[in-house]
Every structure is written in C-alpha cells, then in structure tokens.
C-alpha positions in Angstrom: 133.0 38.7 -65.6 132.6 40.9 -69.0 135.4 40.5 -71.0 135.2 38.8 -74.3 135.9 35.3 -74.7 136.0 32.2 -76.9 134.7 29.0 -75.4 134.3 25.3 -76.1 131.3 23.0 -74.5 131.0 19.7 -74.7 128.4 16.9 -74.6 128.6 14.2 -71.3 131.1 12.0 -73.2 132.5 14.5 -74.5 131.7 13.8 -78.1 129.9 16.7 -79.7 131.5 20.5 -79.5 129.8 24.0 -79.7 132.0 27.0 -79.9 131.1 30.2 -78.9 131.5 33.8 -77.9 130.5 36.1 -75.9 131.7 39.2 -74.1 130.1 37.9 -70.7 130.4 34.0 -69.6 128.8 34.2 -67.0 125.3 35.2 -68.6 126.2 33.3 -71.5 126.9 29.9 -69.4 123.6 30.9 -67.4 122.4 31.0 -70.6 123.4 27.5 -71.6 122.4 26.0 -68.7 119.3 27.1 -68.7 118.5 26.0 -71.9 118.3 29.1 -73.3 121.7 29.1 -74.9 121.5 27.7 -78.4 119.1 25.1 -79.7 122.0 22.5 -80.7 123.3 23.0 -77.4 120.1 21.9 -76.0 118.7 19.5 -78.4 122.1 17.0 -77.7 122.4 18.3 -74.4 125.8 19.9 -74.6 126.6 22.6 -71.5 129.7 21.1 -70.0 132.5 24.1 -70.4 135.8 22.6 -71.2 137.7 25.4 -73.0 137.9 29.5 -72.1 140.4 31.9 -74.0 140.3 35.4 -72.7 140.7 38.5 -75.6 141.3 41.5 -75.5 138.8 43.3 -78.1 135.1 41.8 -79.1 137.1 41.6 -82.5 139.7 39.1 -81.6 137.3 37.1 -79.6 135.2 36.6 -82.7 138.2 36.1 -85.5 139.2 33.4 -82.8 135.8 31.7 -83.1 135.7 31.7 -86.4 138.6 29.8 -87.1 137.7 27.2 -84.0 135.2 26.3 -86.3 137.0 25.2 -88.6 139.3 23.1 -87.0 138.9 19.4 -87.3 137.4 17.5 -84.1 140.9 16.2 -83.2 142.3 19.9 -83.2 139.3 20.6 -80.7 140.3 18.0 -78.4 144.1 18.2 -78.5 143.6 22.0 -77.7 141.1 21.0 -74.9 143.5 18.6 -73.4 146.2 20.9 -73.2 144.1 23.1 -70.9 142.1 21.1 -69.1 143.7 17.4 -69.4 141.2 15.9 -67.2 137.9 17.5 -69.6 136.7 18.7 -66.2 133.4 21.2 -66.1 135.0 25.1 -66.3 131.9 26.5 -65.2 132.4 26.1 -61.3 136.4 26.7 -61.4 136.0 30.0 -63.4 132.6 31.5 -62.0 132.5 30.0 -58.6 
C-alpha cells in the first residue's frame, strides 16, 4: 500500500504516542513490529496503530506530521477517538 501517510502508535495503555510518516505502511508497520522501527518505539514498547491519514503528495504527508507533533497529548487523543473510538489496533483492519 504505497501512498503516503501520517500515523499515530500507541503504547498498551495507550499512554505514550509516536507520530510518523512514511510513503508505505505496510513496511513501515513491519518495520515497527519488528523492532526495527524507531528506538522510542521499541525502548517503551509502542507498535499498536491507532491513527492513519492518507495524502496525497510525500509533501503534505510530512507538513501534517510536523504539526501532529506539536499538538498537546489531549489533541492526540481526541483526534484518535474520533477515528477509531474504541483505540483498536489499525494494523490488521488496514493491511489484512
């Protein structure tokens, strides 16, 4: 699935946030769970996918991300919520 995209993982109690992007999920989220990912995703162990937005240019993908980061932890999680209410794991749904 190459097409560029902004993402938000999450920790098991969904505590701790990583924001990303990449122009292929699929590796990238291979990627994660591996371990291979980032080191602050694995050093706290954060690899569930709560949050995918689709762009259309590399560009937009990465102006998005940068303001993501940013936003304050409450932002994160009331845009989570509105797109996933029940903070379910992404990664199955969207690459099954």
């Amino acid at each position: 699935m190459r097409q560029p995209c902004v993402y938000i993982l999450t920790n098991r109690n969904n505590h701790l946030f990583y924001v990303g992007v990449t122009s292929d999920i699929a590796v990238r989220m291979t990627q994660h769970r591996a371990g291979t990912g980032s080191a602050h995703c694995q050093r706290y162990n954060i690899r569930k996918l709560v949050y995918v937005e689709f762009h259309a240019t590399m560009y937009e993908a990465i102006t998005r991300e940068k303001a993501l980061k940013e936003w304050h932890r409450d932002w994160k999680r009331r845009l989570i919520g509105e797109s996933n209410p029940e903070w379910s794991d992404l990664f199955d749904t969207l690459l099954g």
